[in-house]
C-alpha positions as CSV (number, residue, x, y, z in Angstrom):
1,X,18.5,-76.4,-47.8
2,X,21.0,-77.6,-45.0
3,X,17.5,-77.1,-42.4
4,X,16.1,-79.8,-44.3
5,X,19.3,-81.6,-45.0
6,X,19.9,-81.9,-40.6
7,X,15.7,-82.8,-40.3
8,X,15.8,-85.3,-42.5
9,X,19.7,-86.5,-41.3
10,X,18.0,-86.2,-37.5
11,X,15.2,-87.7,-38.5
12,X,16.5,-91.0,-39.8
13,X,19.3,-91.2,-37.2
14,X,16.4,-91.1,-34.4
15,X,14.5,-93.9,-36.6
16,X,17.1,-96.4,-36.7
17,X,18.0,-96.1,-33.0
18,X,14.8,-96.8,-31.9
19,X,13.8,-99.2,-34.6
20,X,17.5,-101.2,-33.8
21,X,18.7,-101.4,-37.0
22,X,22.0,-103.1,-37.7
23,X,21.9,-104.4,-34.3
24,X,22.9,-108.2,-33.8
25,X,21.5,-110.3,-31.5
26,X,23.8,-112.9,-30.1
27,X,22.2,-116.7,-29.7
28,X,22.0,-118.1,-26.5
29,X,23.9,-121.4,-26.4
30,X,22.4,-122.4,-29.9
31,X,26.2,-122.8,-31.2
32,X,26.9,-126.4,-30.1
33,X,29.8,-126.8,-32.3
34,X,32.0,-124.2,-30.9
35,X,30.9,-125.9,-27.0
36,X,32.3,-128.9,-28.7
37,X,34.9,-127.5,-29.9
38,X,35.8,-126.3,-25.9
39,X,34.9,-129.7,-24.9
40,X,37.4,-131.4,-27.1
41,X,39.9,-128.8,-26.4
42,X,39.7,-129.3,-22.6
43,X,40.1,-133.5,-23.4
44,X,43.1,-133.0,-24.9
45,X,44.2,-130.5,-22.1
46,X,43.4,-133.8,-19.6
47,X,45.2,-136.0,-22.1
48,X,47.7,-133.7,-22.1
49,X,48.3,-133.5,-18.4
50,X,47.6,-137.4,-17.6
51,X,50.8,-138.1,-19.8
52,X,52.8,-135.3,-18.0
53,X,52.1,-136.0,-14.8
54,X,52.5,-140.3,-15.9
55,X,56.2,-139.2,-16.9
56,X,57.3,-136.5,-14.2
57,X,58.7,-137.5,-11.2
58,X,57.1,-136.6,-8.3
59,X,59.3,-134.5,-6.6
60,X,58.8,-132.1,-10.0
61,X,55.5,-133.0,-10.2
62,X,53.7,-129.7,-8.9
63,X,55.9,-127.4,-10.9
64,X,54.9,-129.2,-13.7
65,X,51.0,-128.9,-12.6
66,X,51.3,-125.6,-12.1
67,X,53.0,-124.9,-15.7
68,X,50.3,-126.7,-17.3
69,X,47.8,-125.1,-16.2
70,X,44.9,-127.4,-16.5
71,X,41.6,-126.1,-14.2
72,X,39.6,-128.6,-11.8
73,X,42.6,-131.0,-11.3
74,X,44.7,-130.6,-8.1
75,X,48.1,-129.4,-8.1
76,X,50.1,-131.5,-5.6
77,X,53.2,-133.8,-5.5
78,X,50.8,-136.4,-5.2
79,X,51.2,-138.5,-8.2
80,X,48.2,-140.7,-7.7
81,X,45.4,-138.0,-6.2
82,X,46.3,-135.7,-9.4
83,X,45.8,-139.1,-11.8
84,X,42.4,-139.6,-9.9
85,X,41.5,-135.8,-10.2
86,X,42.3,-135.9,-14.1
87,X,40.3,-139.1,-14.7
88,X,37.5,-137.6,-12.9
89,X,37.5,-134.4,-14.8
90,X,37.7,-136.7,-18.4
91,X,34.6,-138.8,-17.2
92,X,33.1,-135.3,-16.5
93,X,34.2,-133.7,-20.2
94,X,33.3,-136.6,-21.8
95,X,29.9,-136.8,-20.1
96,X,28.9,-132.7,-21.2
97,X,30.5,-134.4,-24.9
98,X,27.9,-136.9,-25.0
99,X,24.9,-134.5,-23.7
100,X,26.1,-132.1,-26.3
101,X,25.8,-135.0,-29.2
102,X,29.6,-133.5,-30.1
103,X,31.2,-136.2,-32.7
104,X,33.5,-138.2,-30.7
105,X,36.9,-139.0,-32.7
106,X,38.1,-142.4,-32.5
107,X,41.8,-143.3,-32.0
């Protein structure tokens, strides 16, 4: 009885490995609406930033960059090359929204 019992356990263990049951495939970049989701995220990081850096003097200015964290926008205590680097990296964000057909909220 338990040599039968182990077969047929073995058995069907060895037939579901090989046959990848209860495996899950993950989709490749069909989710758009969590790639809008980090889209619109990353806007209001920008958004976020632009009015930080509009209001912070300069000579705090790159502590404040720094605390912010926001990637692809230079940290400096340049006021006007880190407003050019975050207007640049909105035009960019905004462009990947529209290519992703994301819905864009109005203000």
């Amino acid at each position: 009885m338990k040599k039968a019992f182990l077969i047929t356990l073995s058995t069907l263990t060895f037939t579901a490995l090989f046959t990848a049951c209860g495996q899950v495939t993950v989709p490749h970049h069909t989710d758009t609406e969590a790639e809008c989701l980090t889209v619109q995220r990353n806007l209001y990081k920008v958004e976020k930033f632009t009015t930080m850096v509009e209001h912070t003097s300069a000579f705090h200015l790159e502590e404040a960059a720094v605390a912010m964290n926001v990637p692809k926008i230079s940290t400096s205590n340049n006021k006007r090359q880190m407003l050019r680097d975050a207007a640049k990296r909105k035009r960019s964000l905004e462009a990947e929204q529209k290519e992703l057909g994301c819905e864009v909220a109005s203000n």
